[in-house]
N, CA, C and O atoms as a Tinker XYZ file with bonds, in Angstrom:
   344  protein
     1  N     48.064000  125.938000  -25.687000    73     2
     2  CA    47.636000  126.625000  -24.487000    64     1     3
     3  C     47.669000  128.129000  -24.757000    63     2     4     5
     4  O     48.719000  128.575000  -25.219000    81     3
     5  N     46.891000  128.773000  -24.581000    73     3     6
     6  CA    46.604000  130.401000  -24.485000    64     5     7
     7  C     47.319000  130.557000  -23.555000    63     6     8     9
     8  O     47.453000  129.719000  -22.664000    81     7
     9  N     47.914000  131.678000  -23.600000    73     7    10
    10  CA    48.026000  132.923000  -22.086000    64     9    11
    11  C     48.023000  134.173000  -22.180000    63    10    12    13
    12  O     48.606000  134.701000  -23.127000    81    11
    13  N     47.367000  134.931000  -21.221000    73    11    14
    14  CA    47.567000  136.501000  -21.269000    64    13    15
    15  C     48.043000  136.845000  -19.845000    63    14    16    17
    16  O     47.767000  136.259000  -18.798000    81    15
    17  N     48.835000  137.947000  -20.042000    73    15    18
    18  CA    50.004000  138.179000  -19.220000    64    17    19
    19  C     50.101000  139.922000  -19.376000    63    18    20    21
    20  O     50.581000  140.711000  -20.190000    81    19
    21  N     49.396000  139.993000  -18.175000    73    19    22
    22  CA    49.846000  141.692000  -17.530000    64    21    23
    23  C     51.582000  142.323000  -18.026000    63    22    24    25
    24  O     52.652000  142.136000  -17.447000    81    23
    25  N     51.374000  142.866000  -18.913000    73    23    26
    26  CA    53.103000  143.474000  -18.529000    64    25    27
    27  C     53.629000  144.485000  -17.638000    63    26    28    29
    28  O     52.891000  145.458000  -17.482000    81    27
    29  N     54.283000  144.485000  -17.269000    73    27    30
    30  CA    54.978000  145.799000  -15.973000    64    29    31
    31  C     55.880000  146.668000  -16.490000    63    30    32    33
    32  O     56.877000  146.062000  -16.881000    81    31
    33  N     55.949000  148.003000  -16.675000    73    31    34
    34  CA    56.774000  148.644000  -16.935000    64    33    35
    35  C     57.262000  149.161000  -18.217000    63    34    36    37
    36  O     58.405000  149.594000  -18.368000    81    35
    37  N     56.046000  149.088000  -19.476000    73    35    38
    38  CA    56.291000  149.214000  -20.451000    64    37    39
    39  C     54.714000  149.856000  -21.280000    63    38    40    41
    40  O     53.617000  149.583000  -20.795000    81    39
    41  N     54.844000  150.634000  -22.441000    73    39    42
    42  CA    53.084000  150.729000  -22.746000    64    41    43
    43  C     52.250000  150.074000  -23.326000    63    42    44    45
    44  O     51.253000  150.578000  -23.843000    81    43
    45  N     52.643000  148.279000  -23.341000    73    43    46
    46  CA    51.540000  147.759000  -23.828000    64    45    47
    47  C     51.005000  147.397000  -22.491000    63    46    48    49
    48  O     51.762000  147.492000  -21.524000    81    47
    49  N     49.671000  146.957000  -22.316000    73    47    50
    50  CA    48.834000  146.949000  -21.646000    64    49    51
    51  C     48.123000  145.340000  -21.262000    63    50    52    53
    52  O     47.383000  145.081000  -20.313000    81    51
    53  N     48.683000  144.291000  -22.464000    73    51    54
    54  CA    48.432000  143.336000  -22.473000    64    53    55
    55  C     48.956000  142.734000  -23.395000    63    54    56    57
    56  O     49.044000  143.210000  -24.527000    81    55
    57  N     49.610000  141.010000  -22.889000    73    55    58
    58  CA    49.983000  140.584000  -23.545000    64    57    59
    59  C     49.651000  139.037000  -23.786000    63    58    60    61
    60  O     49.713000  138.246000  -22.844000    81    59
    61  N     49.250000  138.577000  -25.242000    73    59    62
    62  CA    48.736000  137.548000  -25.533000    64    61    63
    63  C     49.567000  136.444000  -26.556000    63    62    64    65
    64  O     50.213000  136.825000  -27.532000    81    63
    65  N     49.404000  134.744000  -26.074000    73    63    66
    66  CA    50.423000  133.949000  -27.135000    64    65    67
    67  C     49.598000  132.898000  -26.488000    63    66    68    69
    68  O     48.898000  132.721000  -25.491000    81    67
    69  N     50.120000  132.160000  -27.777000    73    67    70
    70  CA    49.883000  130.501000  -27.513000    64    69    71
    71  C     51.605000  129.839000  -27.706000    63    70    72    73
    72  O     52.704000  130.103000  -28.191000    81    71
    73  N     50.789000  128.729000  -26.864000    73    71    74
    74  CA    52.181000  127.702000  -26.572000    64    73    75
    75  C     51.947000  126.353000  -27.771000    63    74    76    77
    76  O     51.177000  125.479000  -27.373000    81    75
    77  N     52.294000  126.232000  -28.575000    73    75    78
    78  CA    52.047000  125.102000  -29.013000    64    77    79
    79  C     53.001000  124.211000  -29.323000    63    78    80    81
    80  O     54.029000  124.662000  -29.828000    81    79
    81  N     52.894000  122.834000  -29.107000    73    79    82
    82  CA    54.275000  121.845000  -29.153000    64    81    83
    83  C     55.611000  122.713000  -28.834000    63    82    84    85
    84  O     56.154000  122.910000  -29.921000    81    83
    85  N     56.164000  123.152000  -28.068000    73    83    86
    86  CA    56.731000  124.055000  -27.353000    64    85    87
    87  C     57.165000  125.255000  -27.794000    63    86    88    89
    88  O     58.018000  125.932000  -27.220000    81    87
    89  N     56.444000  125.625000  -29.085000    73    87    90
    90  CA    56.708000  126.653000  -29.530000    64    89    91
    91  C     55.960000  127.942000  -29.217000    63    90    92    93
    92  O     54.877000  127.668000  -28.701000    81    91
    93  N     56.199000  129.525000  -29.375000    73    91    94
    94  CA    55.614000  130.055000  -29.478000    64    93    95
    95  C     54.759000  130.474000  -30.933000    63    94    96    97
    96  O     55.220000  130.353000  -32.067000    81    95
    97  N     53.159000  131.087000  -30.517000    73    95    98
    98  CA    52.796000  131.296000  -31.650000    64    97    99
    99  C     51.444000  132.559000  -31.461000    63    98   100   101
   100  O     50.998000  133.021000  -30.411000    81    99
   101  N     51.102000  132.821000  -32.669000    73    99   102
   102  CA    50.196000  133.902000  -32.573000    64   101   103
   103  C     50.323000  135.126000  -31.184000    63   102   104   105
   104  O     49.466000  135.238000  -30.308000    81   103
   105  N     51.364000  135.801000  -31.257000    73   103   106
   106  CA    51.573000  136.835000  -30.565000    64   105   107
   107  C     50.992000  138.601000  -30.940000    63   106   108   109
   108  O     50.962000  139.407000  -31.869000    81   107
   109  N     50.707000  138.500000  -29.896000    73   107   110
   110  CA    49.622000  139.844000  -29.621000    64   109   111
   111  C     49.971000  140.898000  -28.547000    63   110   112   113
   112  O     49.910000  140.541000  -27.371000    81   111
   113  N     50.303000  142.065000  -28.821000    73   111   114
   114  CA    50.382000  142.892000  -27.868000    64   113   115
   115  C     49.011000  143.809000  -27.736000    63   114   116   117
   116  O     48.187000  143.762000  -28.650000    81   115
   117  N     48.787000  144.634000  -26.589000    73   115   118
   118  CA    47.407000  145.504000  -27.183000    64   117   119
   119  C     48.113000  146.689000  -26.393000    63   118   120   121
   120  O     48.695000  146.577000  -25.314000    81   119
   121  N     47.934000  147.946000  -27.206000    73   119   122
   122  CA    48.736000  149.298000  -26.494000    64   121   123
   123  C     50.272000  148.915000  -26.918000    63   122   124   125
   124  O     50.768000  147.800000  -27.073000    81   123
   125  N     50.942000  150.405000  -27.074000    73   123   126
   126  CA    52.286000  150.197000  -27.541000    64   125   127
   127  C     52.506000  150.683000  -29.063000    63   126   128   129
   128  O     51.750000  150.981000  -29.988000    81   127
   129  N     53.584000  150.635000  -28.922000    73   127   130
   130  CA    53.796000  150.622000  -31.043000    64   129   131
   131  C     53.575000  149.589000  -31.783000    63   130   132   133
   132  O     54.433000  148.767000  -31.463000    81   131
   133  N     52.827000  149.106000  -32.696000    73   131   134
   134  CA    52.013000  148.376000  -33.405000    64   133   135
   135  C     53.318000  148.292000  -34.469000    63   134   136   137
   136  O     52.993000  147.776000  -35.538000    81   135
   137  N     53.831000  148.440000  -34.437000    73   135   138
   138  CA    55.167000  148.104000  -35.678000    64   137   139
   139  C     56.111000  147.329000  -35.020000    63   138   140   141
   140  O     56.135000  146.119000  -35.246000    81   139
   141  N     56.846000  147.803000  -34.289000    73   139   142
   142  CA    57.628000  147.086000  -33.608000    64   141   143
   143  C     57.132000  145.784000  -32.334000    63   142   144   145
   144  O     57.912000  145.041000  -31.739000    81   143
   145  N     55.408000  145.838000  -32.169000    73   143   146
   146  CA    55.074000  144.405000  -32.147000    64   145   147
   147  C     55.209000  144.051000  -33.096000    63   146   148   149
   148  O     56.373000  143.761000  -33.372000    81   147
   149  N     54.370000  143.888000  -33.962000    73   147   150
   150  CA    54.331000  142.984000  -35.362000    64   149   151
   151  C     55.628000  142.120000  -35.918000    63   150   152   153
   152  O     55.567000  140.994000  -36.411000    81   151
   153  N     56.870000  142.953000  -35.710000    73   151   154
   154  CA    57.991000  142.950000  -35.954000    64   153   155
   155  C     58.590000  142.222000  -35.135000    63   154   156   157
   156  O     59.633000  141.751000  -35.590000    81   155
   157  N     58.259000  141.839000  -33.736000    73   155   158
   158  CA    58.860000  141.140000  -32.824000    64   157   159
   159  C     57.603000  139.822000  -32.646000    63   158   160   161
   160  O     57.992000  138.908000  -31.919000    81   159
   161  N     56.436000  139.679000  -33.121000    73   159   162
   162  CA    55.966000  138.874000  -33.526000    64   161   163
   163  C     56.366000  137.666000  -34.444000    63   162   164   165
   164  O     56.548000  136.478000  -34.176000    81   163
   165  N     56.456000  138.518000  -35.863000    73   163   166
   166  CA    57.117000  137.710000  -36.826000    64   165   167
   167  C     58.350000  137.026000  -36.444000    63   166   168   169
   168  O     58.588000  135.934000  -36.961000    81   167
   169  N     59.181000  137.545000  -35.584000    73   167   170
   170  CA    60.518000  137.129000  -35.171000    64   169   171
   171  C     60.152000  135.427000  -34.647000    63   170   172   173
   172  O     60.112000  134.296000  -35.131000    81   171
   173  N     59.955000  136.048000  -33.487000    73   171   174
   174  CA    59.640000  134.913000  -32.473000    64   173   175
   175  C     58.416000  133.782000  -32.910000    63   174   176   177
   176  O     58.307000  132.726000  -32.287000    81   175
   177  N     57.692000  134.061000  -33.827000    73   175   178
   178  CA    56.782000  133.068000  -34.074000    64   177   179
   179  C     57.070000  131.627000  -34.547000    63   178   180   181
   180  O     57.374000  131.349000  -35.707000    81   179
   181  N     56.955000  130.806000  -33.619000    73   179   182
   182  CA    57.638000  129.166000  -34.161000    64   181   183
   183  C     58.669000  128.899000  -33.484000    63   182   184   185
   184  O     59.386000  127.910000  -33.637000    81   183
   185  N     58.859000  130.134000  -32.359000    73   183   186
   186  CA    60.375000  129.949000  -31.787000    64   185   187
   187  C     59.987000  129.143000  -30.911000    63   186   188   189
   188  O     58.822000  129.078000  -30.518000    81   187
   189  N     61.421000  128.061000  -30.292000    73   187   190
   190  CA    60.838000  127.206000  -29.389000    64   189   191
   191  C     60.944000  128.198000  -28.174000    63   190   192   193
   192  O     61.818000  129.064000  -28.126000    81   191
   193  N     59.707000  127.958000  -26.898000    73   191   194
   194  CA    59.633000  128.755000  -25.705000    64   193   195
   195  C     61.257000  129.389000  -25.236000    63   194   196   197
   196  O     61.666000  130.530000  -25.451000    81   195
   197  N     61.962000  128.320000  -24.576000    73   195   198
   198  CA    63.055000  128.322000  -23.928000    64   197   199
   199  C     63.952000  129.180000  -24.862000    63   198   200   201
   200  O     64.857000  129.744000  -24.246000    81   199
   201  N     63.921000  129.426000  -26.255000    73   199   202
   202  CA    64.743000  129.955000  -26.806000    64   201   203
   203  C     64.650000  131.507000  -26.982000    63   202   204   205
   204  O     65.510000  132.387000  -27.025000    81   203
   205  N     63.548000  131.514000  -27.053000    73   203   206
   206  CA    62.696000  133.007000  -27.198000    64   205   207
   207  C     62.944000  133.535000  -26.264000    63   206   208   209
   208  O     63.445000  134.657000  -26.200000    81   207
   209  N     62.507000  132.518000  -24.940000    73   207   210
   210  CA    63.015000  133.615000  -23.650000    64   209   211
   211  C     64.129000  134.100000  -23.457000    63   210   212   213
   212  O     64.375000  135.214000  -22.995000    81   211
   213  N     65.105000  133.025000  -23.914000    73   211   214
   214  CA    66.826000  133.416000  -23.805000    64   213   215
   215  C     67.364000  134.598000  -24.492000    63   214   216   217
   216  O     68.275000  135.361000  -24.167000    81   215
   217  N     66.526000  134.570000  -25.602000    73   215   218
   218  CA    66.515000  135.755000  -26.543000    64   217   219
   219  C     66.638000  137.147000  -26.167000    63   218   220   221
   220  O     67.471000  138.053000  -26.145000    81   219
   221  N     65.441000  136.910000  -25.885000    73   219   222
   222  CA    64.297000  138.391000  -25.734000    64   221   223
   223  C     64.810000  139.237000  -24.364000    63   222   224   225
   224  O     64.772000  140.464000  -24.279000    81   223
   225  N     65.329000  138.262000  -23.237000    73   223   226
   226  CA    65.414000  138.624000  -21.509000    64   225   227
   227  C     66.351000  139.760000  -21.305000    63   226   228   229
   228  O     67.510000  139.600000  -21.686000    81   227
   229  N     66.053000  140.733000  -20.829000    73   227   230
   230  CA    66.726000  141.977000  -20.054000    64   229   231
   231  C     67.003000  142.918000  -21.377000    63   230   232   233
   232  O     67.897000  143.744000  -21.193000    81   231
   233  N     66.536000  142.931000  -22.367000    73   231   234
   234  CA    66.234000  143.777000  -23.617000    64   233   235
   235  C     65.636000  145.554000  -22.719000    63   234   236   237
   236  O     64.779000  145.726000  -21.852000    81   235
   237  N     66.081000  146.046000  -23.065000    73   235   238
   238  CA    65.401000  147.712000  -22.319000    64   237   239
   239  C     64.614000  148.504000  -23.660000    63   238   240   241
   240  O     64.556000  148.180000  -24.846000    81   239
   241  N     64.278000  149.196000  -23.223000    73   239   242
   242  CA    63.683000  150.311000  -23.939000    64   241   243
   243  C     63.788000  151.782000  -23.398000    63   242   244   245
   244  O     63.221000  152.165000  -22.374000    81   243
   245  N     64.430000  152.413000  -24.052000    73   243   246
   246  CA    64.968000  153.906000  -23.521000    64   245   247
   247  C     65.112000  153.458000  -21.950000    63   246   248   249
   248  O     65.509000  152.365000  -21.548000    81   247
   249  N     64.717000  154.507000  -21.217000    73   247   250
   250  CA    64.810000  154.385000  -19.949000    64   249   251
   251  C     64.130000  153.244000  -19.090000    63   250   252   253
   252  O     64.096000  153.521000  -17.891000    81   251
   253  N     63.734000  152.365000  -19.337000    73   251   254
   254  CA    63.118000  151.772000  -18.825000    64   253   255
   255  C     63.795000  150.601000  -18.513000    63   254   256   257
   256  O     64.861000  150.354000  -19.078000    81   255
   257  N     63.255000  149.742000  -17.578000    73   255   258
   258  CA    64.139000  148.908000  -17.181000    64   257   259
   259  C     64.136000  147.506000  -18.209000    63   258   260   261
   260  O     65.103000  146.817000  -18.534000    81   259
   261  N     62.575000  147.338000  -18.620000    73   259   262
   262  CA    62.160000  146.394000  -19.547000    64   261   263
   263  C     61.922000  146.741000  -20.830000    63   262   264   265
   264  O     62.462000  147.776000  -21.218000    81   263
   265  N     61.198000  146.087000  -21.641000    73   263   266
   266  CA    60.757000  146.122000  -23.212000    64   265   267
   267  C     59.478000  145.463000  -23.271000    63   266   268   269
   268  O     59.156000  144.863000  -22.246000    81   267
   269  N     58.517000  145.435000  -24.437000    73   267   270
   270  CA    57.835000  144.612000  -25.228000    64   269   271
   271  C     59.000000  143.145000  -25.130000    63   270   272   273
   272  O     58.894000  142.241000  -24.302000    81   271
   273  N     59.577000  143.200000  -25.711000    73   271   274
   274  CA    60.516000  141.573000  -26.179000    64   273   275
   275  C     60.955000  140.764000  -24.405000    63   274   276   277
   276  O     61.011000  139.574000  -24.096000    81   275
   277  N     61.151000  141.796000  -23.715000    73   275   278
   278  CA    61.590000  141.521000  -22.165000    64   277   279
   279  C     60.124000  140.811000  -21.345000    63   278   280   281
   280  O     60.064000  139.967000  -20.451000    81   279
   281  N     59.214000  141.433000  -21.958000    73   279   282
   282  CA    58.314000  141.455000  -21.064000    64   281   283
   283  C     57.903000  139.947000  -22.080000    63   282   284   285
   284  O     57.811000  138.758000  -21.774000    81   283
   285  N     57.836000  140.232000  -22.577000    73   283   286
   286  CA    57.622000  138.071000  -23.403000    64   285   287
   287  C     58.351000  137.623000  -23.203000    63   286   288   289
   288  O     58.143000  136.452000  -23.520000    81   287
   289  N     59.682000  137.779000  -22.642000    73   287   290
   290  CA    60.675000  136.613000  -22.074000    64   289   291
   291  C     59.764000  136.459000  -20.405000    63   290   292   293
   292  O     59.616000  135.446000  -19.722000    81   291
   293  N     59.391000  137.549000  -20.204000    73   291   294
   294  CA    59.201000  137.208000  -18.627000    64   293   295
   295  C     57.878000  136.239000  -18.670000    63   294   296   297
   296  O     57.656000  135.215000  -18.024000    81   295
   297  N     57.253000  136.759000  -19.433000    73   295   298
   298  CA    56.116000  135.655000  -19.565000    64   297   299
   299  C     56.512000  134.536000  -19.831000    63   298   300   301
   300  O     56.564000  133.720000  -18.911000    81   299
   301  N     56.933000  134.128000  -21.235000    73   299   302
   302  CA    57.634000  132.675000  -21.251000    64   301   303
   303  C     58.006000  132.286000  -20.650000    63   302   304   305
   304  O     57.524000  131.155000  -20.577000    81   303
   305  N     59.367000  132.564000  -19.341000    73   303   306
   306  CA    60.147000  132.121000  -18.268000    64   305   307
   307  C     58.772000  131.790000  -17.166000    63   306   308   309
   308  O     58.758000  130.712000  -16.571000    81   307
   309  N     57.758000  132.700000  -16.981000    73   307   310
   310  CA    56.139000  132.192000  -15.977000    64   309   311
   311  C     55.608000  130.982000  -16.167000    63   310   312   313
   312  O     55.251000  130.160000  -15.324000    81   311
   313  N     55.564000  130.895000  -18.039000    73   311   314
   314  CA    54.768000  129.644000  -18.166000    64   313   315
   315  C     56.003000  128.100000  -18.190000    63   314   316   317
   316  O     55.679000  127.077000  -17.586000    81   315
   317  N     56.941000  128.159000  -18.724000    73   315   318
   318  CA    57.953000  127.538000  -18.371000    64   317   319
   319  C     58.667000  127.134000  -16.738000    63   318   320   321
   320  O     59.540000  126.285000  -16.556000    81   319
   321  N     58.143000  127.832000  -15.875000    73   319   322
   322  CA    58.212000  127.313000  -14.140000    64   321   323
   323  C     56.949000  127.006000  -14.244000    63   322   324   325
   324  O     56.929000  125.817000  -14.561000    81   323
   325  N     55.627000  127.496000  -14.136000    73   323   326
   326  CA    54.600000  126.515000  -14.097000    64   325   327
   327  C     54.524000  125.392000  -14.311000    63   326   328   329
   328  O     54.428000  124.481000  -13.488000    81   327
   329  N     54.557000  125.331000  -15.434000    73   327   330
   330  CA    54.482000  124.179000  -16.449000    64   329   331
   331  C     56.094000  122.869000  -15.783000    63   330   332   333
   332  O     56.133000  121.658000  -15.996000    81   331
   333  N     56.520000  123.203000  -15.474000    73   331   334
   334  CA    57.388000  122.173000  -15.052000    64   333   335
   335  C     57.462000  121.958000  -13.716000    63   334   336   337
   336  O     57.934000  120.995000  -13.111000    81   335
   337  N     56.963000  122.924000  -13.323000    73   335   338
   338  CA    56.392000  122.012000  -11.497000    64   337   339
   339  C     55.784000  121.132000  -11.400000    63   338   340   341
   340  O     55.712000  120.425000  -10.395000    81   339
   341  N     55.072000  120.942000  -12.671000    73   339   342
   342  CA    53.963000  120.159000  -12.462000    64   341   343
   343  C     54.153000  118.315000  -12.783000    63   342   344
   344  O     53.198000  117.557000  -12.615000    81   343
């Protein structure tokens, strides 16, 4: 399953992954520092969803309340209540 996911509060501008057999995979930020995606890409790639999110959640960046890594937990934790309402 694809998803792209608005982030809040941080300078990437968009954020893109697939879900596959419950893992995450092919992660994409667009806007932001291009290193430290890549870098938090490689991390998480293959990670199972639930774990990544546990990971990544309430991570900051300087002043800010969130992160790049925060803001893919929040997504993961979106598609993970979806996905199990159902």
């Amino acid at each position: 399953m694809h998803i792209t996911y608005q982030p809040k509060g941080i300078c990437a501008s968009k954020l893109e992954f697939d879900i596959e057999n419950g893992a995450v995979k092919n992660i994409h930020f667009l806007g932001g520092c291009d290193g430290n995606h890549k870098g938090l890409a490689a991390l998480a790639e293959g990670m199972p969803v639930e774990e990544a999110a546990r990971r990544l959640r309430g991570i900051t960046c300087g002043p800010r309340k969130s992160s790049c890594p925060d803001q893919l937990a929040v997504a993961l934790e979106e598609y993970l209540q979806n996905n199990n309402a159902k």
